[in-house]
C-alpha positions in Angstrom: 90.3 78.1 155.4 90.8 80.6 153.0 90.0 81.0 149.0 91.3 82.6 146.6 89.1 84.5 144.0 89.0 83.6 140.4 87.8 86.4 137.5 86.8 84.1 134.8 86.2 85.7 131.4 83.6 84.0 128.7 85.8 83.5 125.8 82.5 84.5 123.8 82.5 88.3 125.6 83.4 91.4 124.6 85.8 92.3 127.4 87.7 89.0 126.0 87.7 90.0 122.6 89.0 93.5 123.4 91.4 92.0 124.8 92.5 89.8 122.3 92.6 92.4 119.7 94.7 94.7 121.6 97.3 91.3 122.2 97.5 90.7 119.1 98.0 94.4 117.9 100.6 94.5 120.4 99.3 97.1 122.1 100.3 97.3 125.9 98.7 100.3 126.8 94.9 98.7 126.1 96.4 95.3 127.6 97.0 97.2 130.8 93.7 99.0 131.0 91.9 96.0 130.5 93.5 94.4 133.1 93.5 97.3 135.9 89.6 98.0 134.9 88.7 94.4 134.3 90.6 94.0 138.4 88.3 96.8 139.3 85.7 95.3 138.9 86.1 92.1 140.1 86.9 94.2 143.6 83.7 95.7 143.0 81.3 92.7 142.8 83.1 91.4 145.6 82.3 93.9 147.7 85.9 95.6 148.1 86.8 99.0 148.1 89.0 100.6 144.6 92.2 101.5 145.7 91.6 104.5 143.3 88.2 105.4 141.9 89.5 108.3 140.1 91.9 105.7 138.1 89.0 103.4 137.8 86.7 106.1 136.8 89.2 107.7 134.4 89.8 104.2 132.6 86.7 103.5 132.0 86.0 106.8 130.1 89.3 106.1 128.3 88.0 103.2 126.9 84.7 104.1 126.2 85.6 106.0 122.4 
């Protein structure tokens, strides 16, 4: 049997409220970001390996200002 993995996101969190800012500021480029570091992660705390840790690295520090 196999399952599939579910990253759940606590309406009350910060992650979630970036992310709805940046939706409804229209702003893809944050959208995306969130998303591929927000994926990241998820690969992380199950134990998988990053694709690329340079990207994942890099968005982090992008948005960290």
């Amino acid at each position: 049997m196999k399952a599939d993995r579910v990253l759940e996101l606590n309406a009350d969190s910060a992650p979630f409220a970036a992310l709805k800012k940046a939706l409804e500021a229209g702003d893809k480029d944050t959208l995306s970001k969130y998303a591929k570091l927000l994926y990241g992660q998820a690969l992380l705390l199950a134990g998988l390996p990053l694709e690329d840790p340079a990207e994942y690295a890099q968005l982090v520090c992008s948005l960290m200002v």
